[in-house]
Phi, psi and omega in degrees: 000123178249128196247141194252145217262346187325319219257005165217150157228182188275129175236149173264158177202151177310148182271351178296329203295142168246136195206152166308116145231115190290151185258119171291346174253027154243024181255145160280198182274353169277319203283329181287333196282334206251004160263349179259000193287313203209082177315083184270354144238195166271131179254150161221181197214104182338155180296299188270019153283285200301355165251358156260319190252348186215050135204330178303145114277137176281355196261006178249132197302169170262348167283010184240346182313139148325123173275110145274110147259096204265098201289149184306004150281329234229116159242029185214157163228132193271136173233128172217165180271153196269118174048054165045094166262161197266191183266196183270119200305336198238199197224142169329306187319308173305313173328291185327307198281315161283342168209163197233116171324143182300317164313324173291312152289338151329297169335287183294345199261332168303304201266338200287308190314295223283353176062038158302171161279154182326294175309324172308290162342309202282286197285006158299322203254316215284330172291306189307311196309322182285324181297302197274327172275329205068016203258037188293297178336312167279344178246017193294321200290339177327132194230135187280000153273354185260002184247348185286311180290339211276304183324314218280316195293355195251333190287335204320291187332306181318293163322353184270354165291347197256347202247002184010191205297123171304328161251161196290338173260017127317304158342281155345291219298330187289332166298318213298265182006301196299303194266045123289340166294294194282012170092357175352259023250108171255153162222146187238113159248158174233159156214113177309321178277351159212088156002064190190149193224140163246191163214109192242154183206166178183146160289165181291310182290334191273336186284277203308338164296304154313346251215293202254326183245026192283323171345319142238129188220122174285125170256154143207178170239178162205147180256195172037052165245012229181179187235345184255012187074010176286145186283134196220137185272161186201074190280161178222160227207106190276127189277225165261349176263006166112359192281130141302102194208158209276148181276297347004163194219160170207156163258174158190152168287351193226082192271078168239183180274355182284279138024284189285347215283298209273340167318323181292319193273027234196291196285346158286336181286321164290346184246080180313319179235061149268094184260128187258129104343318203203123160239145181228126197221166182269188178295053181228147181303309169306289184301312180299334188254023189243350189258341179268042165261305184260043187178082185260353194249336140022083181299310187224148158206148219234143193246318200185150187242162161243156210223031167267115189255008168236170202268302174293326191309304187292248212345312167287356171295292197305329180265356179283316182304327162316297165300315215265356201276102159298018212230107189276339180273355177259001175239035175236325148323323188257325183283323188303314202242028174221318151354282172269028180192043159311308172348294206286347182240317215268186209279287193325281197296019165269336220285344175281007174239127197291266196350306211263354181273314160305338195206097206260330201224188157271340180351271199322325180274328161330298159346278170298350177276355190253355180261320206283325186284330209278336174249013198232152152206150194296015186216013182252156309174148134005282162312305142355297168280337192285312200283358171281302179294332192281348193276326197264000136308304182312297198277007157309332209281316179305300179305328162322311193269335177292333158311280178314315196297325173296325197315309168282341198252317187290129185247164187232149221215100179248118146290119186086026166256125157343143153312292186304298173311321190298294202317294190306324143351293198296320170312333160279164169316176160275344155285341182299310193288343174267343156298311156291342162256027171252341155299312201284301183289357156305329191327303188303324135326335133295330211244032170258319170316323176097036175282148177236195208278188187264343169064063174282139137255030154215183196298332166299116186242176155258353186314155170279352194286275210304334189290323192263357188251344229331093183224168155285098191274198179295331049092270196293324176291305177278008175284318192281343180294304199244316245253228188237019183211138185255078191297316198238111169252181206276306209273285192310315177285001153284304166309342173256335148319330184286339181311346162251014184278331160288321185229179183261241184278341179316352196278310161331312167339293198272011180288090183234146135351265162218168191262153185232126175270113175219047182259151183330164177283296182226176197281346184291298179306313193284333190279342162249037159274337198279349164274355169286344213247336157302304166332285197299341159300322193264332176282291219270027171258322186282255187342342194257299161323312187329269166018293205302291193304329189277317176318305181326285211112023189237085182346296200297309169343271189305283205294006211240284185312325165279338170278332169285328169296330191274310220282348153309304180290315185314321169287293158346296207265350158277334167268345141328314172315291188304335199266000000 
């Protein structure tokens, strides 16, 4: 705790001598600050409390120490106020906002080592201080750019490997190095007629994952992981124990479809045999057109779901939303882009498949990028982020095998499930069984409702459960429980059981129903789905640069970038207008 020394002094004194002392080891560390702040009588203190805890440091010469003098009797030191000094103009608080007690940075700069984020850091040390310290009083003023300066001084050192070579193609070159260390297989490509370079990489284990479960494959990017903004990409993959895992990754300097295009055709060349079927993306312009360049033969790929399980339902959705629009240019939008190509996004046209019905979204990867920024800053090099993705590959690969290692071994354990219904459980993998007793214990959760059974006789649901699992749902548990037809027999819980004695969740891959035809009408229709989908490339790239530029903050910038951008369009969208 650091005192500010003006207004009182030290005297040694005989331990005979009697003066008001108080027991400092029933005051907390607020209550020691606000009895030492404003003396109001004289205190005293043992020498080696008051030289360990409120004036000793370690960082200080010894030849700079406060000079005490004590005789080898004198075991207390008297604190007084000096010739009746009035009290002090300003407040702990004030102290507090100009210098920050040594304890307190200690704190920060100790938790700053785990290479937490700041905001993590701030309300990590403000609990310990309060709980464990007693110091609530000290940290109110901590402020998260001051746990921000405090983190940047002890990580620098840490960090310089992550900050890599200042120039850039130094950079690179030391990324390439680093993952062909860690087993990579890299490539660098450039394409000179549009100023733009990737980096593309995978692991062995990431090649067998494509290989074999590529079959539906997940894309997204993420930025501000780099310093130079390079964009860095990712597929991902569900493996046979139910994991989400990583596919391969690229970076590029460009995020277009030319660009991302050829990052693909780089990751076909390494996995020859990845035939991918079904890719899944969030809503960018880019990635679709960079994915029918390298996949021109692509039966389907789904941008976003409804949550329509028929084809007129969803239609009908669609035109209600239409009717219901006051905005006549938002319903020429909806009409333009929603209308004709329900496939590609809504829930009916998954249903022929178990697979594309399990795996609806980008999440999980969305996920790993969120694990992956929590380690990453906008000020480490290339090699930095690389060196980032690969620690956090390891441990997808790890968790994958820890995963496997259960699949067969782990029984899961419900209180108040039939005995008999458990044991036949216990025969499945162990996610099939918490999936299935999440079913079975739903029974109870119909009939709080006031469900009686559904009176099914057969094996058939129409349920969304039973579509993407076709296992037993609740449905079929409660029929077989309450209703008049006993559905899971000895026979019936084998058949379904055998569905896993060889293989895991792959099996749901090559499973389709039925096939849904969804290739263009004419060669007329396809050329204006691919001009459409340059617009909207060229639209969300001018959108994305905006972004870029406003992010700086820099007014003159950003308003220098819309005047030039308008004055380029205005002619175009007027003779267009015109012609």
């Amino acid at each position: 705790m650091t005192m500010n020394m003006d207004s009182f002094v030290l005297t040694s004194i005989n331990i005979n001598t009697t003066i008001y002392s108080p027991n400092f080891d029933d005051l907390t560390p607020n209550q020691r600050r606000d009895l030492l702040f404003n003396i109001k009588q004289p205190l005293e203190l043992s020498t080696e409390e008051f030289d360990t805890e409120y004036t000793r440091k370690d960082d200080i010469p010894s030849d700079k120490r406060r000079k005490t003098k004590v005789r080898p009797s004198e075991a207390k030191v008297r604190i007084e106020r000096f010739e009746n000094l009035p009290d002090h103009t300003h407040t702990l608080d004030n102290i507090e906002k100009i210098k920050r007690s040594q304890v307190v940075r200690n704190l920060v700069e100790q938790e700053s080592l785990k290479d937490y984020r700041p905001p993590a850091i701030l309300n990590a040390v403000k609990e310990y201080a309060k709980e464990k310290l007693n110091l609530d009083e000290s940290m109110k003023e901590l402020k998260h750019k001051e746990v921000t300066n405090i983190k940047y001084k002890v990580r620098g050192s840490l960090d310089a490997h992550l900050i890599g070579n200042p120039k850039r193609s130094l950079d690179i070159q030391e990324s390439i190095s680093f993952l062909e260390q860690q087993k990579y297989k890299v490539e660098r490509y450039s394409i000179p007629h549009n100023s733009s370079m990737g980096l593309v990489f995978i692991n062995q284990n990431q090649i067998k994952n494509l290989e074999k479960y590529g079959w539906l494959t997940l894309i997204d990017s993420t930025h501000k992981t780099n310093r130079y903004d390079y964009r860095l990409f990712t597929l991902y993959v569900r493996n046979g124990y139910g994991c989400q895992d990583v596919g391969a990754h690229f970076f590029v300097s460009k995020e277009d479809g030319i660009t991302v295009a050829e990052a693909l055709k780089k990751i076909r060349r390494f996995v020859l045999n990845w035939k991918s079927r079904y890719i899944l993306q969030d809503q960018s312009s880019i990635e679709e057109n960079s994915i029918r360049i390298v996949f021109p033969g692509l039966k389907m790929k789904m941008t976003q779901v409804m949550y329509k399980r028929s084809k007129i339902g969803c239609e009908a959705l669609i035109q209600q939303a239409i009717n219901e629009c006051p905005v006549p240019a938002i319903k020429r939008y909806i009409s333009r882009n929603y209308t004709k190509n329900s496939h590609q996004w809504a829930l009916w046209a998954r249903t022929h498949s178990p697979l594309l019905l399990q795996v609806i979204s980008t999440n999980s990867l969305e996920s790993y990028y969120s694990e992956l920024k929590r380690t990453t800053s906008q000020t480490y090099g290339l090699i930095g982020a690389c060196n980032r993705v690969v620690m956090l590959d390891q441990k997808k690969q790890s968790d994958s095998e820890y995963v496997g290692f259960e699949f067969r071994i782990k029984k899961i354990s419900v209180v108040g499930l039939d005995h008999e219904i458990l044991d036949e459980l216990h025969k499945f993998p162990y996610p099939v069984q918490q999936m299935l007793a999440d079913e079975a214990c739903g029974v109870e959760k119909r009939i709080e409702k006031g469900k009686a059974a559904p009176g099914l006789t057969s094996l058939d649901c129409n349920c969304l459960f039973h579509l993407r699992y076709l296992l037993p749902c609740r449905h079929i548990f409660h029929e077989h429980i309450y209703g008049t037809t006993k559905l899971l027999t000895a026979d019936t819980w084998r058949s379904f059981q055998q569905i896993f004695e060889e293989n895991g969740f792959d099996i749901y891959m090559h499973h389709e129903v039925v096939e849904v035809d969804i290739s263009e009408k004419d060669k007329a229709e396809g050329a204006s789905k691919h001009r459409q989908l340059v617009v909207n490339e060229l639209m969300e790239r001018t959108r994305d640069v905006y972004w870029r530029i406003e992010e700086r903050g820099d007014e003159k910038q950003t308003g220098a970038f819309i005047r030039d951008l308008k004055s380029r369009l205005e002619p175009i969208l007027y003779n267009a207008s015109t012609a």
